[in-house]
MMTF fields as JSON, N, C-alpha, C and O atoms, coordinates in Angstrom:
{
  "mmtfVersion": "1.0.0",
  "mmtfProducer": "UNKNOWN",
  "numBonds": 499,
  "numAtoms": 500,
  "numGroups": 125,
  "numChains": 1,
  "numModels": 1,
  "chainsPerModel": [1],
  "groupsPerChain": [125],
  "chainIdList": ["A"],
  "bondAtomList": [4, 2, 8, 6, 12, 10, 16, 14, 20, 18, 24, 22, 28, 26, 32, 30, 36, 34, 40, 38, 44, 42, 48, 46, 52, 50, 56, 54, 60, 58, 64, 62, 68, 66, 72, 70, 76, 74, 80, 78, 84, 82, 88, 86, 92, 90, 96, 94, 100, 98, 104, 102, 108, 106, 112, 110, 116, 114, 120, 118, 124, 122, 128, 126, 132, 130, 136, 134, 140, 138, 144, 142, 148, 146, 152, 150, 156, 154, 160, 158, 164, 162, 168, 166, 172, 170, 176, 174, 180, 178, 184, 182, 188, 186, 192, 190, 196, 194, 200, 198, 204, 202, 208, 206, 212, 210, 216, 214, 220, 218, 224, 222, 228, 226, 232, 230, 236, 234, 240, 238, 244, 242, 248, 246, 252, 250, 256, 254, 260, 258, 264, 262, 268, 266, 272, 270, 276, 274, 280, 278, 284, 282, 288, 286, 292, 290, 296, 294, 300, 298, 304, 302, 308, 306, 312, 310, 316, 314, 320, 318, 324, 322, 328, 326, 332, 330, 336, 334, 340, 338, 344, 342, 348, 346, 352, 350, 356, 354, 360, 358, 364, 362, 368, 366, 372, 370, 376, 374, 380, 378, 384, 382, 388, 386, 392, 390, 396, 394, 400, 398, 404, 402, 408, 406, 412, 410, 416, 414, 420, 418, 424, 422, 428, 426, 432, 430, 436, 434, 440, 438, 444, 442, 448, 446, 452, 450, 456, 454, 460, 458, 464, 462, 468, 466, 472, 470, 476, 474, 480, 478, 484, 482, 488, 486, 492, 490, 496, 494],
  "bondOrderList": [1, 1, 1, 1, 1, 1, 1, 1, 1, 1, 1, 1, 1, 1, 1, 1, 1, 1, 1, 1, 1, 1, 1, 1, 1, 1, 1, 1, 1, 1, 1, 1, 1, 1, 1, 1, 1, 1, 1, 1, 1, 1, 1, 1, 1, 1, 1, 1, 1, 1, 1, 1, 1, 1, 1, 1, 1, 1, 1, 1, 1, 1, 1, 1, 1, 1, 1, 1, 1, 1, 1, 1, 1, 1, 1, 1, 1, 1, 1, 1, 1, 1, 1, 1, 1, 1, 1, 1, 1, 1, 1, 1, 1, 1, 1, 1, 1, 1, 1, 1, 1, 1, 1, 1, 1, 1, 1, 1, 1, 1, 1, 1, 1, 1, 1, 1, 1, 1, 1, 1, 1, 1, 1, 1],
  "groupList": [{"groupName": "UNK", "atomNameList": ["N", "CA", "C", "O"], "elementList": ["N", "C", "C", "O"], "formalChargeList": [0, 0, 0, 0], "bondAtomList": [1, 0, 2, 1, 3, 2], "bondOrderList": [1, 1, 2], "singleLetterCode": "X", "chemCompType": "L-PEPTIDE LINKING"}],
  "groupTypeList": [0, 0, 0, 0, 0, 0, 0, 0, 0, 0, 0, 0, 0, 0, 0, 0, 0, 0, 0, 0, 0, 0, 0, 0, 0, 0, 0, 0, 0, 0, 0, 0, 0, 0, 0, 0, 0, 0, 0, 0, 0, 0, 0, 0, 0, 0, 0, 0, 0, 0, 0, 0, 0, 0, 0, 0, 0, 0, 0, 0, 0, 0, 0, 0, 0, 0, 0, 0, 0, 0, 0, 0, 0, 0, 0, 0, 0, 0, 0, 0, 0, 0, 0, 0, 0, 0, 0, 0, 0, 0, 0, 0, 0, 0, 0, 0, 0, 0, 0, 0, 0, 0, 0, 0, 0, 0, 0, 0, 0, 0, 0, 0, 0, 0, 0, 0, 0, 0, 0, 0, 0, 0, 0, 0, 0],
  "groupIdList": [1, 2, 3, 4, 5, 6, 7, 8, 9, 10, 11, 12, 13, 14, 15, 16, 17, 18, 19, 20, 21, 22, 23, 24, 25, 26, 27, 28, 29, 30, 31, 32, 33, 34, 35, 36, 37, 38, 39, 40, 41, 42, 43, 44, 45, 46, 47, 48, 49, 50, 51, 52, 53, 54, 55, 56, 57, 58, 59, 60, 61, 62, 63, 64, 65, 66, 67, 68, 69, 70, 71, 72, 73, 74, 75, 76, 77, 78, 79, 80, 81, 82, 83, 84, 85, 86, 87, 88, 89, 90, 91, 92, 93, 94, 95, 96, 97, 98, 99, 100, 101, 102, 103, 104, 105, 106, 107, 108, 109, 110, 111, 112, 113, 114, 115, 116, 117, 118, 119, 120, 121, 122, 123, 124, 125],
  "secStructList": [7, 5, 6, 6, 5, 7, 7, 5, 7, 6, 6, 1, 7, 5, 7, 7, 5, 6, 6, 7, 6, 6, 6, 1, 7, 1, 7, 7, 7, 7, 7, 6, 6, 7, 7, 6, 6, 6, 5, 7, 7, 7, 5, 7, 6, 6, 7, 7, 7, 7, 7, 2, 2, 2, 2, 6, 6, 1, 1, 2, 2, 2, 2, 2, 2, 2, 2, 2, 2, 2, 2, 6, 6, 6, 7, 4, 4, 4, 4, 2, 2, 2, 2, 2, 2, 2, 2, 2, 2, 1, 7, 2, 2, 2, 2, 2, 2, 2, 2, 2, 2, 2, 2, 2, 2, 2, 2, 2, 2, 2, 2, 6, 6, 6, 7, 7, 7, 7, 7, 6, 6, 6, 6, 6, 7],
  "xCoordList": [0.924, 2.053, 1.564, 0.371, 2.367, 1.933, 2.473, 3.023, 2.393, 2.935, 4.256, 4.686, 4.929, 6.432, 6.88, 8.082, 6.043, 6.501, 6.084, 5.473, 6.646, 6.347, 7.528, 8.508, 7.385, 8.796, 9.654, 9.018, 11.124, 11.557, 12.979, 13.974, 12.709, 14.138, 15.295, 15.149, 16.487, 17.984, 17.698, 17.912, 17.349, 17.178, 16.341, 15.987, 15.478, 14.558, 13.373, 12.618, 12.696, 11.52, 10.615, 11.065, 9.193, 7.796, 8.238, 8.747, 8.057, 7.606, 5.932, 5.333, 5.538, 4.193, 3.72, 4.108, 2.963, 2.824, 1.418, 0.602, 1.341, 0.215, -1.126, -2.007, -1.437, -2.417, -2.494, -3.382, -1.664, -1.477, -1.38, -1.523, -1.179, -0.767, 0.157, 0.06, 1.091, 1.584, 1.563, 1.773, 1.374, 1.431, 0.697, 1.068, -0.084, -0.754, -2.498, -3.225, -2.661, -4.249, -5.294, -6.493, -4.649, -5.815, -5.729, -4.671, -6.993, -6.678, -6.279, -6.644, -5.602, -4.602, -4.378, -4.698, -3.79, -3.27, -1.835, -1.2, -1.218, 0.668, 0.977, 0.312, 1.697, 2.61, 3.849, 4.441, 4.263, 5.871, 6.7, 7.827, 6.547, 7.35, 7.415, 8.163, 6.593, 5.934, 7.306, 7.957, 7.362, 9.261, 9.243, 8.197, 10.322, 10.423, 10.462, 10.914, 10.107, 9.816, 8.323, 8.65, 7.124, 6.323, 5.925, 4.874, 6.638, 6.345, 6.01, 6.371, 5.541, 5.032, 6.073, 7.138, 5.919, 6.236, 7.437, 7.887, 7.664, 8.859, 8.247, 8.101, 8.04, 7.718, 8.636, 8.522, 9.831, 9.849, 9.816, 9.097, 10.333, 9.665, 9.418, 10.078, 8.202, 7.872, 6.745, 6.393, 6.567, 5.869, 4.593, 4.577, 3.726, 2.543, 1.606, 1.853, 0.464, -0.66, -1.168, -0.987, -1.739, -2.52, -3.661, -4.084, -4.522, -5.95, -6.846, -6.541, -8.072, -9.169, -9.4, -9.85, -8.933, -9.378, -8.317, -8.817, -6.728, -5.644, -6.219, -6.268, -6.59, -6.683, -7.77, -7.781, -8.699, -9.898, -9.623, -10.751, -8.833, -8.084, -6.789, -6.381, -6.416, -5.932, -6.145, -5.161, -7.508, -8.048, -9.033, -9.468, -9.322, -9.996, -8.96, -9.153, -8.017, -7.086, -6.821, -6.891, -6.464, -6.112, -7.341, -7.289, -8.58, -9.8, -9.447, -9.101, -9.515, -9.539, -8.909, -9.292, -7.086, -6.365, -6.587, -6.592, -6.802, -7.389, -8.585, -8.724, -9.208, -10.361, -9.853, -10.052, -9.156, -8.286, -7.984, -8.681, -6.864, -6.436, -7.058, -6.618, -8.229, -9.288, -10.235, -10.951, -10.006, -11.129, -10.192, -10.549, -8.376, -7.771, -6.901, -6.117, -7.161, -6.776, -5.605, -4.83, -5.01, -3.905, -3.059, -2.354, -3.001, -2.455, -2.155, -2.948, -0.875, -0.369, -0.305, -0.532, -0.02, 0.295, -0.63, -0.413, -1.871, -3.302, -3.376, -4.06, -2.851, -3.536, -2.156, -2.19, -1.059, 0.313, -0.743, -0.702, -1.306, -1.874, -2.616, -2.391, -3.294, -4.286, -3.303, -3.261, -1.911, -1.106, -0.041, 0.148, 0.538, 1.107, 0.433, 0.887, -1.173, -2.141, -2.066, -1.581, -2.377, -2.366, -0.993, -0.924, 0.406, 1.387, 1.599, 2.588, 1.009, 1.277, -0.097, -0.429, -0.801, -1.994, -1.75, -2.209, -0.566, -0.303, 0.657, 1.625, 0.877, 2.62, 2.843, 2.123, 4.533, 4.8, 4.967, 4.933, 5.155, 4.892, 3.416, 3.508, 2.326, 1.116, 0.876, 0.322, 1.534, 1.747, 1.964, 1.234, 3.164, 4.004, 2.667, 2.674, 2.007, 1.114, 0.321, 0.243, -0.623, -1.726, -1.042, -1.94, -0.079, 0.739, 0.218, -0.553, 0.968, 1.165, 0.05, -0.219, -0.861, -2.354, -3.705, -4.483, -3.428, -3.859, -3.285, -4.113, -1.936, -1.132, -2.35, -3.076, -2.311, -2.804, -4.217, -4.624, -5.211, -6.619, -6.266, -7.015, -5.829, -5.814, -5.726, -6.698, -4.526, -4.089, -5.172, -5.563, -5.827, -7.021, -8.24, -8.771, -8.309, -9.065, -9.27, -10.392, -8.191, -7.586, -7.9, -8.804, -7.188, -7.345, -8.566, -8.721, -9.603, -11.058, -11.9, -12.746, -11.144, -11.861, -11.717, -12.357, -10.386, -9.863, -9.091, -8.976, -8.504, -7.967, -6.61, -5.817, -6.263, -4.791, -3.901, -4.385, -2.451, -1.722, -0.512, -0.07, 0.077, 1.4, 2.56, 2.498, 3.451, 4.622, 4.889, 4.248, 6.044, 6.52, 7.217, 7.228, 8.172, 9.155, 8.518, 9.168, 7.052, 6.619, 5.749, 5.607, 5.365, 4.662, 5.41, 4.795, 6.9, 8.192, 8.695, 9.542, 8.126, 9.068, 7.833, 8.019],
  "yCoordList": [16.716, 16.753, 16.866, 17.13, 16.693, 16.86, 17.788, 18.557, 17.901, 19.043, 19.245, 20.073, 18.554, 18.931, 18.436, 18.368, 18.124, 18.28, 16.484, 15.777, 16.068, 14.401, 13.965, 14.635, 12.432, 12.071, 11.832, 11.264, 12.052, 12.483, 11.013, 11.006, 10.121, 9.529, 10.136, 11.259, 9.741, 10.334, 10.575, 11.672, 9.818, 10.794, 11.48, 11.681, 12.272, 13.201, 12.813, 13.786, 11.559, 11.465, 11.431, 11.705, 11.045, 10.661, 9.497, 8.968, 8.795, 7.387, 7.467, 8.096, 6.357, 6.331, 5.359, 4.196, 5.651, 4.479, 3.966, 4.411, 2.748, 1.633, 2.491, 1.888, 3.5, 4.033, 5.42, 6.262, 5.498, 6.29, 8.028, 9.031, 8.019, 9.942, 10.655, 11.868, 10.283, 11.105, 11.103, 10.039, 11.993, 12.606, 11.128, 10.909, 10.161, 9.559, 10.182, 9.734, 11.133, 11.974, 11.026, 11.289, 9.849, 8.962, 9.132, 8.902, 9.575, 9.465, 8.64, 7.487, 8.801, 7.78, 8.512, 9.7, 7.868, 8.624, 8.31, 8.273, 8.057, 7.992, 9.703, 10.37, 10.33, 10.665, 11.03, 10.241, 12.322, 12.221, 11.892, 12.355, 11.282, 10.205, 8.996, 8.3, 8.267, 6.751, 6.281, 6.749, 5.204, 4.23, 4.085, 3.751, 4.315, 3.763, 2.526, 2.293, 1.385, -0.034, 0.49, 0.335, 0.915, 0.883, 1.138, 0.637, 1.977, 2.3, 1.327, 0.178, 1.495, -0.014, 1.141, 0.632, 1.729, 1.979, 3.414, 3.72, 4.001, 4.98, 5.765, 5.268, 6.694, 7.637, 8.947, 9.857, 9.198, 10.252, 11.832, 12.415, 12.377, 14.119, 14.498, 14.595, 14.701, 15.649, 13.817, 13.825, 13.195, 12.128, 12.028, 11.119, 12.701, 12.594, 11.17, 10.773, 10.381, 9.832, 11.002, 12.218, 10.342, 10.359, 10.738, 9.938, 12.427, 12.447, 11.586, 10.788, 11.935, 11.198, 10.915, 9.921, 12.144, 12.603, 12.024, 10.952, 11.882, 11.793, 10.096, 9.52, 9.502, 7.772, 7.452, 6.459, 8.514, 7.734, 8.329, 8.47, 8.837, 9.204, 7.922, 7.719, 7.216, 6.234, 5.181, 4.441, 4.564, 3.552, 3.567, 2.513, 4.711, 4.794, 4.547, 3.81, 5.221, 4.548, 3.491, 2.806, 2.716, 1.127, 0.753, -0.381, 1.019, 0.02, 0.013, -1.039, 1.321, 1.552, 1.141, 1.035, 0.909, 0.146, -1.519, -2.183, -2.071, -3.033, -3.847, -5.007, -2.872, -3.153, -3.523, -4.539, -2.423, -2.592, -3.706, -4.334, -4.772, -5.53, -6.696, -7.665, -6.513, -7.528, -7.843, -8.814, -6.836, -6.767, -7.243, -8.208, -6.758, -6.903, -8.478, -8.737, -9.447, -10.709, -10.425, -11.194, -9.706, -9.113, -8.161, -7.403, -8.064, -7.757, -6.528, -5.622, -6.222, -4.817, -3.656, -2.479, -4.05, -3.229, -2.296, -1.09, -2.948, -2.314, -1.176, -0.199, -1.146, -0.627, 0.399, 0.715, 0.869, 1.886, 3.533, 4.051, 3.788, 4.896, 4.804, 5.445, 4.006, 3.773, 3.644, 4.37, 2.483, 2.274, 3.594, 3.734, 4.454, 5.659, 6.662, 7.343, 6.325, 7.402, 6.501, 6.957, 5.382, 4.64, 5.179, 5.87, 4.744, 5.334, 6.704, 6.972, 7.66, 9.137, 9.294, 10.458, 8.379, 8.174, 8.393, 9.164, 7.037, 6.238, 6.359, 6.377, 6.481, 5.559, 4.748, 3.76, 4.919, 3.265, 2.308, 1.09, 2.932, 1.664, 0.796, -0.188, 1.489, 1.139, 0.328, -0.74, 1.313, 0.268, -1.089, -1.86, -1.478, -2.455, -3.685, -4.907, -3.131, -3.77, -4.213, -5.438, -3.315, -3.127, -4.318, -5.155, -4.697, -5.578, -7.044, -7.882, -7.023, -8.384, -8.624, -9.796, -8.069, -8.223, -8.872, -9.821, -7.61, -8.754, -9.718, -10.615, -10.158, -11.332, -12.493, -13.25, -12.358, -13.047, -13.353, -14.459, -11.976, -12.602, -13.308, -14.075, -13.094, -13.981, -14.985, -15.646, -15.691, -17.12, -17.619, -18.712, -17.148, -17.234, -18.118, -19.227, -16.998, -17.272, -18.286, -18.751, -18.679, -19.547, -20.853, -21.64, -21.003, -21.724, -22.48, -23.663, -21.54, -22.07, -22.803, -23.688, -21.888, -22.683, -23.791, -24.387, -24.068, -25.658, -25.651, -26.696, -24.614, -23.843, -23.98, -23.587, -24.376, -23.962, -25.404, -26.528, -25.142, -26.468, -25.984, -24.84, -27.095, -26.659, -27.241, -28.295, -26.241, -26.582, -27.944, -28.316, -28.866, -29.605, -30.255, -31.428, -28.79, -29.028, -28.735, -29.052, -28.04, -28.109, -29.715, -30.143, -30.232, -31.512, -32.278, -33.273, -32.651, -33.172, -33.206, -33.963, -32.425, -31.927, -32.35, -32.177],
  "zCoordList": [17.01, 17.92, 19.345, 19.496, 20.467, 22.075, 22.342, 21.553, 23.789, 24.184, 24.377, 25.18, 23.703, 23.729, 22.359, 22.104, 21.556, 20.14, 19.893, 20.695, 18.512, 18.401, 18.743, 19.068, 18.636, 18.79, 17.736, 16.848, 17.342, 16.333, 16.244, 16.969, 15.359, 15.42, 15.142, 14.66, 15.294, 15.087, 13.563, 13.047, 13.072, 11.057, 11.039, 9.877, 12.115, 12.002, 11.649, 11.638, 11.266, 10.971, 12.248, 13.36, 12.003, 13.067, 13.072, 12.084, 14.512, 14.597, 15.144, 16.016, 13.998, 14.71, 15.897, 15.778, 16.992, 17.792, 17.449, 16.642, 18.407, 18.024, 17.964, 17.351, 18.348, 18.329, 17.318, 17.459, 16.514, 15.64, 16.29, 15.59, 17.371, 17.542, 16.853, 17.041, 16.06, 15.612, 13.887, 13.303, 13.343, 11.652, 11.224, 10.071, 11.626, 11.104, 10.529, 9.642, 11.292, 11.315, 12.076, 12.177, 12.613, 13.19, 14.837, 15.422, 15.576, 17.042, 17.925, 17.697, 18.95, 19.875, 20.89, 20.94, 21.832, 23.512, 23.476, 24.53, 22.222, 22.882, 23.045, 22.253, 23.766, 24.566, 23.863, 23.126, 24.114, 23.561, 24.389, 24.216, 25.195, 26.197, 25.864, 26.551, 24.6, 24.602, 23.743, 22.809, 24.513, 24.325, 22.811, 22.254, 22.14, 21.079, 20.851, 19.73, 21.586, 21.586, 21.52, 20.343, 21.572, 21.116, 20.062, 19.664, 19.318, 17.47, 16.571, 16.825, 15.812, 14.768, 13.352, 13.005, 13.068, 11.559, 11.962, 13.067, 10.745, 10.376, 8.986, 7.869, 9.281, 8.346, 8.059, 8.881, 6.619, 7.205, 7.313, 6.502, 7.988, 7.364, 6.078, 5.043, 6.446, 4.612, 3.907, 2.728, 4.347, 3.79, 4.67, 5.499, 4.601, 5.385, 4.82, 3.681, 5.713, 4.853, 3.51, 3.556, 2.523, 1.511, 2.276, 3.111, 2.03, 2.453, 1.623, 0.736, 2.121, 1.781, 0.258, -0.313, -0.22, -1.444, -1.855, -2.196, -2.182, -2.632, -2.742, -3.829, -1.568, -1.531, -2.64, -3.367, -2.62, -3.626, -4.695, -5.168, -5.508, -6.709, -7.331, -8.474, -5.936, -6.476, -6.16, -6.156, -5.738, -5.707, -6.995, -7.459, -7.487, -8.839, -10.103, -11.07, -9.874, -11.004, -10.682, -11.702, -9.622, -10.199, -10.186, -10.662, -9.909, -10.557, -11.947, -12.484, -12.707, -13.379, -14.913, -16.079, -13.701, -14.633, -14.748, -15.785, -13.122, -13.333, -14.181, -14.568, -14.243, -15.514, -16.944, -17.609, -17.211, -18.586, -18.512, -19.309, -17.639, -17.459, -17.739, -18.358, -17.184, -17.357, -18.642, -18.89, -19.25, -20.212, -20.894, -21.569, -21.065, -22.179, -22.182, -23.096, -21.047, -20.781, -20.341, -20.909, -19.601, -18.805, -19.623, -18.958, -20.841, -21.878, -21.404, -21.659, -20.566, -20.03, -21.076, -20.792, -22.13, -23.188, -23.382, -23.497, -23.427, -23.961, -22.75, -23.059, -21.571, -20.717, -20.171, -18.982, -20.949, -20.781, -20.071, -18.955, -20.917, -20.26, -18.554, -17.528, -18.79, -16.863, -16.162, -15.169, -16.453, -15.911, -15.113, -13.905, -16.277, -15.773, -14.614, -13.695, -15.266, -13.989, -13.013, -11.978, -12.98, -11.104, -10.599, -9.582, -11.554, -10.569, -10.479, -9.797, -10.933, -10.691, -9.699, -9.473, -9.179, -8.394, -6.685, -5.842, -6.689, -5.894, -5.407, -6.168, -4.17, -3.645, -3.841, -3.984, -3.966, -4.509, -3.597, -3.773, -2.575, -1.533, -2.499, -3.232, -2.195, -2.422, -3.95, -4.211, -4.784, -5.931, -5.997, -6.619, -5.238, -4.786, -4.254, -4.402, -3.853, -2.8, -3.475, -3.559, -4.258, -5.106, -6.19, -6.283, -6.896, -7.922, -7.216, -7.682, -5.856, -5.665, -5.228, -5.492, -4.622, -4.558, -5.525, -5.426, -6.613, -7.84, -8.218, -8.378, -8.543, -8.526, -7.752, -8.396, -6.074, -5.815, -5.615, -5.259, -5.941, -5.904, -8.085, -8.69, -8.272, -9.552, -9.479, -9.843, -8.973, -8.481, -7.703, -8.113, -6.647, -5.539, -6.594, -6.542, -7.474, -8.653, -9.642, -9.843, -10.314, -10.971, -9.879, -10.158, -8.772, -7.654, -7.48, -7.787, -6.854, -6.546, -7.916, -8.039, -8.843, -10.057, -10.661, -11.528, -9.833, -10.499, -11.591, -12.231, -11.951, -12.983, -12.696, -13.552, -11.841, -11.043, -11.6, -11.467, -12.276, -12.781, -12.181, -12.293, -11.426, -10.504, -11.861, -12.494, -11.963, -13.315, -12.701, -11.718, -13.398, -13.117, -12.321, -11.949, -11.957, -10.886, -9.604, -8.607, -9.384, -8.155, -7.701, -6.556, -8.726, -8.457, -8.403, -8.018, -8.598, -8.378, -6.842, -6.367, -6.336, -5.007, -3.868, -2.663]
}
């Protein structure tokens, strides 16, 4: 916080600015004066970042589950347990992310390898 506290939107949360000063933990020079046209994101009370430790607890579970995944030819089923620990890991924002992420280094994958067949109705169009 600064010296007159952070800046607080009308629903009470932090806005963070481009340089992260407030409840982000990363250093910056915004100001509790700095315009709310400068904020990039909305966080709010009571939702801090994930420490260090909290992030590499759930970057180990989705390796983790990801592995399953892999070994088991995506076969979600095989992998119900890793799965529950990544999301009791993770935010779900991050979940969310972490999903469509593999989604696409898969496709990426499939892709470079020449592996890639567009359905019907996309080679149509």
């Amino acid at each position: 916080t600064g010296p007159e506290g952070p800046l607080l939107s009308p629903s009470g949360g932090f806005l963070l600015c481009k340089t992260g000063w407030h409840c982000s933990r990363l250093l910056g020079d915004c100001g509790p004066h700095t315009p709310v046209s400068t904020a990039l994101s909305f966080i709010p009370l009571g939702m801090a970042a994930p420490s260090m430790k909290e992030r590499q607890v759930c970057w180990g579970a989705r390796d983790e589950y990801w592995k399953c995944l892999d070994e088991n030819t995506d076969d979600a089923s095989q992998c119900k347990k890793l799965r529950s620990s990544f999301e009791s890991s993770c935010p779900q924002q991050w979940i969310k992310y972490f999903d469509k992420r593999r989604d696409y280094l898969k496709f990426k994958e499939k892709f470079e390898a020449g592996e890639f067949q567009p359905s019907k109705t996309t080679a149509k169009s």
